[in-house]
N, C-alpha and C positions, 0 to 999 in steps of 0.2 A: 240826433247824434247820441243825444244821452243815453236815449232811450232802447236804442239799436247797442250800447252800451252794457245797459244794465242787464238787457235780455242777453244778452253773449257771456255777460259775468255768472248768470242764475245758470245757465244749461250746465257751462263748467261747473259749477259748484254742485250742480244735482248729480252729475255723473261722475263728479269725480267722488263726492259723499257716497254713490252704491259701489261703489267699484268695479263697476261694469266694463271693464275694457275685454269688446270685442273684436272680430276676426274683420271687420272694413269689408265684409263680402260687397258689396256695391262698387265701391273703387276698385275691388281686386276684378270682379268681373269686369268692366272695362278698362282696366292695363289689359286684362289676358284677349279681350277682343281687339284692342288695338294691334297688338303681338303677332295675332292672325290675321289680320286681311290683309297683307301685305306681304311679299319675299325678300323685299328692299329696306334695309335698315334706315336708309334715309327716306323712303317715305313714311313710315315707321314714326319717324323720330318727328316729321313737319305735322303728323295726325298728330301725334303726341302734345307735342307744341298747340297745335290751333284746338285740341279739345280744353287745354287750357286756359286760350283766349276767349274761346265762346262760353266757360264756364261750366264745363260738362263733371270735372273734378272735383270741382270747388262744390258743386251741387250733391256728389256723391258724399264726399267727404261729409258735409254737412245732413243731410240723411243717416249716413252711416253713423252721425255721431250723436245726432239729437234723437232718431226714429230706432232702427235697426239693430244697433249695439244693446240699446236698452228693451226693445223688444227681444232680445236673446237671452239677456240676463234674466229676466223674469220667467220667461217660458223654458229657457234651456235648448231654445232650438230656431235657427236664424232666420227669417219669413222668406230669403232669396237663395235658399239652399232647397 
């Protein structure tokens, strides 16, 4: 727990020290595929929910924040664009 702890304090702290806040293309591409495979707001909404549950967001999210962001800040150009 600490240590799962210390590692979530250090990421924050490196990307909040570059300033890198970038564009989430990882999470924005799946909202915008979620958006599209469906005509139905409510199924829409139960995909939406269960890529939740399984962890699909949560994983982008964390990509987007530890890998992707910070690989655009350096290079100037986002590796899923």
């Amino acid at each position: 727990m600490r240590r799962t702890l210390a590692t979530a304090t250090l990421a924050l702290a490196l990307s909040a020290s570059t300033g890198c806040y970038g564009t989430y293309q990882a999470t924005k591409k799946v909202n915008a595929w979620n958006g599209h495979v469906t005509g139905s707001k409510v199924a829409n909404s139960l995909i939406h929910f269960g890529l939740w549950i399984i962890p699909v967001y949560e994983l982008c999210i964390a990509g987007d924040f530890l890998i992707f962001n910070n690989v655009e800040f350096i290079t100037g150009s986002n590796p899923l664009n």
